[in-house]
C-alpha positions as semicolon CSV with decimal commas, in nm:
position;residue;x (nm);y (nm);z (nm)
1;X;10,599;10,595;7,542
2;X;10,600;10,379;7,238
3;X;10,869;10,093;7,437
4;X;10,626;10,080;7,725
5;X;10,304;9,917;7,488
6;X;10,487;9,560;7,494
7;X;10,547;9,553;7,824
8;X;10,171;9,726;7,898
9;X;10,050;9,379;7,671
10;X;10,260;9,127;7,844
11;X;10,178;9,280;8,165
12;X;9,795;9,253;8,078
13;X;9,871;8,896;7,949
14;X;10,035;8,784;8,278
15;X;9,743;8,910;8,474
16;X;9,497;8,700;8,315
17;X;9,675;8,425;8,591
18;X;9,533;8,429;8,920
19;X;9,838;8,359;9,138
20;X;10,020;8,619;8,940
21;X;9,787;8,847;8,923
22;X;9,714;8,814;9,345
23;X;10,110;8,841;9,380
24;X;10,092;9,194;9,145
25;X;9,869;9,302;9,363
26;X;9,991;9,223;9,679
27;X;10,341;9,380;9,567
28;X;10,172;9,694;9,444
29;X;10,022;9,710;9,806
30;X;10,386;9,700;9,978
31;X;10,516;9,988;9,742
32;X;10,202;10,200;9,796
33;X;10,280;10,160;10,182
34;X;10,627;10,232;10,176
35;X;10,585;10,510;9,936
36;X;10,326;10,670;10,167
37;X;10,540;10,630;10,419
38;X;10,803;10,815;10,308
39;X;10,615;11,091;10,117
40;X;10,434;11,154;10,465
41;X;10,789;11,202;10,603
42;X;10,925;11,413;10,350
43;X;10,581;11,666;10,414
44;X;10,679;11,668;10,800
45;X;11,020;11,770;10,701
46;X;11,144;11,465;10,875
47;X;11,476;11,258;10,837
48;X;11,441;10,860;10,904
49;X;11,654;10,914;11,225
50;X;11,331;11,224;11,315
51;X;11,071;10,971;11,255
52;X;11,264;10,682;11,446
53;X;11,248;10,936;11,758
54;X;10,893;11,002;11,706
55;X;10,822;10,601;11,640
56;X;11,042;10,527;11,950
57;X;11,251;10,305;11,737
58;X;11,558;10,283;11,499
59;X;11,683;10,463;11,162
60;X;11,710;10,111;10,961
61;X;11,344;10,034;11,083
62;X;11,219;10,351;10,911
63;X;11,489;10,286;10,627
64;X;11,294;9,902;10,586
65;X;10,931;10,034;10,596
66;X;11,027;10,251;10,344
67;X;11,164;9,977;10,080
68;X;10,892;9,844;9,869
69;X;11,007;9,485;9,869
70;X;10,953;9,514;10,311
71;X;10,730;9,249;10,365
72;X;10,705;9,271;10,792
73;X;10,458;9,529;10,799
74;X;10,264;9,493;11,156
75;X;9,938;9,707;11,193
76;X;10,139;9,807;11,520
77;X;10,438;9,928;11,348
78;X;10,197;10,123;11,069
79;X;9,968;10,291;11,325
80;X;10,301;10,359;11,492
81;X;10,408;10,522;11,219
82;X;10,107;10,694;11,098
83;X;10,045;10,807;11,465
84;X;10,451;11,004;11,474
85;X;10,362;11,109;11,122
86;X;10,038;11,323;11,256
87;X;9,881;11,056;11,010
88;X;9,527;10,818;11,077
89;X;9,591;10,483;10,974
90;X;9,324;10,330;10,795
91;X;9,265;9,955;10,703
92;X;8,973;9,851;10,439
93;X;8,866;9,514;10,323
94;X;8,744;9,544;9,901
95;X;8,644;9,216;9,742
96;X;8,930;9,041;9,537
97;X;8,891;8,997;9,195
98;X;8,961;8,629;9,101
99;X;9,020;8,347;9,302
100;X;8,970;8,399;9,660
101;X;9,280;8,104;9,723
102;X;9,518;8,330;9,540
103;X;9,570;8,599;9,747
104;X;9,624;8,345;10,047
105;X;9,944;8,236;9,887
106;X;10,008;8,642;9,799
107;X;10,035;8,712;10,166
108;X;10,229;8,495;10,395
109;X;10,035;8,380;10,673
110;X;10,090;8,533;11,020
111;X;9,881;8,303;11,248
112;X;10,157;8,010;11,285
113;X;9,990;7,753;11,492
């Protein structure tokens, strides 16, 4: 426990930065997903390949939405899988604490003109 207080105050250092603090954030978002993900799987008693079946796609597309660096998340892929997982998806907007700029650059931007 006692190795984990410098990196506990560098951590709350480095959050004191917008930007960094908005990509934090957005990266503790994409592990809570994937980690849900699979947890949900594991209760069903489901394999990758068993949820692929259920999703009506492949092994390696459950394998990726269960990596917490996946960054392609589609709300039709999650409700997908939420839906084969006997799961409700459900999507909130919170207010963002610091600048509202920084968590544009957190989250790529999907509406390519």
């Amino acid at each position: 426990m006692a190795r984990s207080a410098p990196f506990r105050r560098t951590l709350k250092e480095e959050l004191r930065d917008p930007e960094f603090a908005a990509e934090y954030e957005a990266e503790l978002q994409r592990l809570r997903i994937a980690e849900q993900i699979a947890k949900a799987r594991q209760a069903e008693g489901l394999t990758q390949e068993g949820l692929a079946r259920r999703m009506g796609t492949s092994q390696p597309t459950v394998a990726r939405l269960e990596r917490g660096d996946y960054r392609g998340y589609t709300l039709t892929t999650l409700a997908k899988a939420a839906g084969a997982l006997r799961h409700r998806l459900r999507i909130e907007l919170e207010p963002a604490h610091g600048r509202a700029g920084s968590i544009r650059k957190a989250w790529p931007r999907t509406d390519k003109k």
